[in-house]
Backbone bond lengths (Angstrom), bond angles and torsions (degrees), N, CA, C in turn:
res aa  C-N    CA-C-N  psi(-1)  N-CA   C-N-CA  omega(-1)  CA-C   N-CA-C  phi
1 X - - - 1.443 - - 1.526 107.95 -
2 X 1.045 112.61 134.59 1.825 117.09 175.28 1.485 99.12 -116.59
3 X 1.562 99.97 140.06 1.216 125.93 -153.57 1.557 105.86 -145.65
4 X 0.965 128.02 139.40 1.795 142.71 -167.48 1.407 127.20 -147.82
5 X 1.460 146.15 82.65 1.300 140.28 178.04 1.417 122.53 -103.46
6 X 1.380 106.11 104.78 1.434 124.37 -168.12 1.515 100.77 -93.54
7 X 1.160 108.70 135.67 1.535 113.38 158.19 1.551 111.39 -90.52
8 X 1.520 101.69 130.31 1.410 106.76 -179.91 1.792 102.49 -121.05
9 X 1.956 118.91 153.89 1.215 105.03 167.75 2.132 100.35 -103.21
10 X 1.495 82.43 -165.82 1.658 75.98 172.44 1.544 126.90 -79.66
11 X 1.341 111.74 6.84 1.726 119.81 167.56 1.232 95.70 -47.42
12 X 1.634 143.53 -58.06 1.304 160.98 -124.49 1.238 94.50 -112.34
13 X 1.982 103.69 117.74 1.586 106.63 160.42 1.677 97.23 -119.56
14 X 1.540 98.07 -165.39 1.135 141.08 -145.75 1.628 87.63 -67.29
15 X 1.303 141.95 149.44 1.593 133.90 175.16 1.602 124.22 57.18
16 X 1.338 98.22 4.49 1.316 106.31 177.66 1.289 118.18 -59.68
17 X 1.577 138.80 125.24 1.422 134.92 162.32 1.365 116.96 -48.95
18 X 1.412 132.52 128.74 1.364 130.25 -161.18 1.669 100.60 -132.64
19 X 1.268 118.66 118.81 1.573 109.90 171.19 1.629 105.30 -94.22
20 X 0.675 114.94 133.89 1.709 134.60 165.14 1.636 108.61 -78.45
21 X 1.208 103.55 -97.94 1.528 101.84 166.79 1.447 124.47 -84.75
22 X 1.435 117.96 111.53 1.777 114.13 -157.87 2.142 86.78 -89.52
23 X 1.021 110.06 -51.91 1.683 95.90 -154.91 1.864 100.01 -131.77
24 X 1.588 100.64 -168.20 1.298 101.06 173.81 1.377 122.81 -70.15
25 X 1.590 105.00 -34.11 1.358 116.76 -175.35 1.632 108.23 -69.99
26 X 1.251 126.53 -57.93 1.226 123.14 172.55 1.441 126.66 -60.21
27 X 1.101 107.71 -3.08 2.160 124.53 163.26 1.383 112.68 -85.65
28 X 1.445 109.65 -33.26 1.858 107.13 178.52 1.537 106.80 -90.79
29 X 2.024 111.96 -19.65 1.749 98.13 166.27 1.513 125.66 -58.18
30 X 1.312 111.74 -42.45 1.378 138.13 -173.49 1.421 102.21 -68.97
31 X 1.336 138.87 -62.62 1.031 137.41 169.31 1.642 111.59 -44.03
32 X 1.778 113.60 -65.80 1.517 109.20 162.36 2.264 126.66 -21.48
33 X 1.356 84.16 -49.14 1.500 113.36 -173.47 1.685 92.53 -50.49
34 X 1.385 89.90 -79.26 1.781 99.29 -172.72 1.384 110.64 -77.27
35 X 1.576 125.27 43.76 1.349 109.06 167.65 1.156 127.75 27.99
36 X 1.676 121.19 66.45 1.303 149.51 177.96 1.415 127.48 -152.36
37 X 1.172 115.76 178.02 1.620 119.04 158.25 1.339 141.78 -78.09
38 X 1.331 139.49 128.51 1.601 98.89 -179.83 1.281 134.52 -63.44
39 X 1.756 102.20 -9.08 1.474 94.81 -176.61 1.679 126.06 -96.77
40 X 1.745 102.73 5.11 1.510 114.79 131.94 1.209 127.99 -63.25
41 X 1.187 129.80 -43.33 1.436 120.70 170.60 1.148 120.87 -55.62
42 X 1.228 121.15 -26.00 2.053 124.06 -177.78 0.630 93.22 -118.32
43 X 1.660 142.62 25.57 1.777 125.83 135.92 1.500 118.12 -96.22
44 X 1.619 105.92 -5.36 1.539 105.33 -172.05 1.668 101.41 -90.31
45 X 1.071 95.96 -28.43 2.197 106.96 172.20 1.418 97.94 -22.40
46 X 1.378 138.24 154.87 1.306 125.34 -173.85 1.881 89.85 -128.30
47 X 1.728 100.01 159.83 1.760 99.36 171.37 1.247 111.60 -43.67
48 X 1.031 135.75 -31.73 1.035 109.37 -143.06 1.560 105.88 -116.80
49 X 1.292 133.39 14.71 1.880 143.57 146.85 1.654 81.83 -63.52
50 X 1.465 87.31 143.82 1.740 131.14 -173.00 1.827 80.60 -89.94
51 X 1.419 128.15 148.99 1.556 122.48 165.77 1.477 89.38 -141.40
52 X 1.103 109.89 -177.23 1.366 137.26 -150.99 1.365 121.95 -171.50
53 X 1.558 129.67 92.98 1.266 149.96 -129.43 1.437 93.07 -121.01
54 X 1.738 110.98 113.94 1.493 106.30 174.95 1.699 104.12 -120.26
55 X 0.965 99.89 127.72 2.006 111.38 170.29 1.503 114.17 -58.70
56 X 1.297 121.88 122.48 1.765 101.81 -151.08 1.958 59.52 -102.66
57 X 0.680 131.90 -13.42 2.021 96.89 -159.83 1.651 105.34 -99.23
């Protein structure tokens, strides 16, 4: 089962687009955070999250 608890404030409604992980830098905090790698963190992502692939150049 995959499971996710985001804290949201009331800026955030209903259909709102939500980034989780916005960039590289904020993937190696989180990883930092949980005493890991980032490239554990974007292997634990499961098939089945929708992603969205942007060309930075």
């Amino acid at each position: 089962m995959d499971m996710l608890f985001v804290e949201v404030d009331e800026n955030v409604n209903l259909y709102d687009k939500v980034e989780i992980l916005k960039d590289n830098t904020h993937i190696e905090e989180v990883a930092k955070y949980l005493e890991t790698i980032p490239y554990e963190i974007l292997c634990e992502i499961g098939n089945r999250v929708h992603r969205i692939y942007k060309n930075s150049l």
